[in-house]
N, C-alpha and C positions, 0 to 999 in steps of 0.2 A: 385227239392225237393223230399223228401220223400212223401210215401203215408203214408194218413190222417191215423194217430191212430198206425202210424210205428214208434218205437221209441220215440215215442212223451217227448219234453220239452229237448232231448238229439239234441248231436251235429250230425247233419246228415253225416258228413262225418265219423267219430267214428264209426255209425251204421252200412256202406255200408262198411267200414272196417270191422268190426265183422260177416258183411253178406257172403263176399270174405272168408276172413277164413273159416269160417261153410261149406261152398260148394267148398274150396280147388281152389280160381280164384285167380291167383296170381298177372294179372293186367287186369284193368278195363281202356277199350278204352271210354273216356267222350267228350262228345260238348262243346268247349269253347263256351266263349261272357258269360256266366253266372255265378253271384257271387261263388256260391256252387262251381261249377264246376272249375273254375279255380282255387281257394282257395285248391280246392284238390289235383289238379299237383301240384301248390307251395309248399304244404306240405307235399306231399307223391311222389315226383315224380318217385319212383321205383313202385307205386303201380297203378298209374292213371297216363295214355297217352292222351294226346292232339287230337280231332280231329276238323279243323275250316271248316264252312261250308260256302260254296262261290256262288256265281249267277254270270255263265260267260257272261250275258247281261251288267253287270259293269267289263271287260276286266281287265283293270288296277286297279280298285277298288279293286276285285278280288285276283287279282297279291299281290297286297301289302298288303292285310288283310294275305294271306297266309304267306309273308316273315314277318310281323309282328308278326302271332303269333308264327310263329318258335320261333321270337326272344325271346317273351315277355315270353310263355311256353313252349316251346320248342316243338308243336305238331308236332307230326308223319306222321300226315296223311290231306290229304284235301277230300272235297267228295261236290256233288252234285246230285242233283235231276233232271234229263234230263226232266222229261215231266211238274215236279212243276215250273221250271224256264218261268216266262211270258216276252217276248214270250220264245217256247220253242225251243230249243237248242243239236240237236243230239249231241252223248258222241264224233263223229268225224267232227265236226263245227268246224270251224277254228277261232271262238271267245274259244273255251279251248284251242289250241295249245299253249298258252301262258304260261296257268294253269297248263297242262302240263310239258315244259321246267323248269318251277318254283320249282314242284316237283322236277325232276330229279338233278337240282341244289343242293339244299336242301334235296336230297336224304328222302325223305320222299313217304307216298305211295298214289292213288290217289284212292278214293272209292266212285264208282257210281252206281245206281241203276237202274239192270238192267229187263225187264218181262213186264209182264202186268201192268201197274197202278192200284194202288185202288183208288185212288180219281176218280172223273170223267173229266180225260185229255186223248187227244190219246195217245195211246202206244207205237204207233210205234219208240218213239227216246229209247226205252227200249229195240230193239231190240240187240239181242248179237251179230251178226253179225258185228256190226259197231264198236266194239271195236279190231276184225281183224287188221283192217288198223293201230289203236292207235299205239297199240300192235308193228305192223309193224315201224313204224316213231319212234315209244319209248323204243326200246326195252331193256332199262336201267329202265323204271316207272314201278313201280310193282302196277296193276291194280288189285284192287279188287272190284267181281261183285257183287251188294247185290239183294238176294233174289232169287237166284238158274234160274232166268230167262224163269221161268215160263209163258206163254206156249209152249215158244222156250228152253226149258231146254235140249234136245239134242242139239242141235246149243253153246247153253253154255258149255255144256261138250265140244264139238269140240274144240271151240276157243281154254276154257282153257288148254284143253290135247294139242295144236298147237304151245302155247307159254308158255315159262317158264316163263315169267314176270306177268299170268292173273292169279289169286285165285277165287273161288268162295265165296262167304259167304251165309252161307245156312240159314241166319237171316231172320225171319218174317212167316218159315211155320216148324211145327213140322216135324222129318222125316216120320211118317205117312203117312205126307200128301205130301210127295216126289213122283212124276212120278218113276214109275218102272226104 
């Protein structure tokens, strides 16, 4: 949804159109499963891309929520939370290799989060390091890493300057607040 007092009594998708124009975003990456959200690929899909979010604890669950939503909206992209996933799940567990493959298939991209956690879970499945190997086995998936990888952000930069298939995505810290 919109926040409270945005827009109010109008149609939110209309709004978040008018907000993209204003600030010149010509498309907007959205989370399926949610009415708004999917209503808005259905109806803009030059303007708003699909991303479906998966838990490789349910493998084949997983699998087919992904091929589903290709089909149903056509998302881009799959992504996951290595250390929210209970239990949790390094981004090179061979419960994603599947999720993986899926991508590649489906040529779509897979985006995971990589650094320190904020919640309070260990970090360590956040480490960049372990997307090397992905990288290595996929190197057709185009892996994007969210949140700069923070406090291994030189580790992040290596990976990604190693493989052409790894992006960073510099979502969740101002560049301010970017290590040197």
């Amino acid at each position: 949804g919109v926040p409270h007092g945005w827009g109010e009594g109008r149609d939110p998708i209309e709004v978040t159109l008018e907000e993209m124009d204003k600030w010149s975003v010509k498309t907007a990456l959205v989370g399926v499963g949610r009415p708004e959200a999917d209503a808005a690929i259905k109806k803009h899909p030059d303007r708003f891309v699909g991303n479906v979010h998966v838990d490789p604890n349910d493998i084949m669950g997983a699998v087919r929520r992904i091929e589903q939503a290709h089909k149903e909206l056509n998302v881009r992209m799959a992504s996951t939370f290595p250390a929210g996933n209970v239990p949790q799940i390094p981004v090179d567990g061979p419960q994603m290799y599947p999720l993986y493959a899926k991508c590649v298939e489906l040529d779509i991209a897979f985006q995971t989060q990589v650094g320190h956690t904020g919640p309070l879970y260990p970090s360590e499945t956040g480490r960049p390091l372990y997307i090397d190997e992905v990288a290595l086995d996929f190197p057709e998936l185009r892996i994007v890493c969210g949140h700069i990888g923070w406090p291994w952000s030189e580790e992040m930069i290596a990976v990604a300057w190693k493989h052409r298939n790894v992006f960073i995505d510099t979502s969740a810290h101002l560049p301010k607040h970017f290590p040197e």
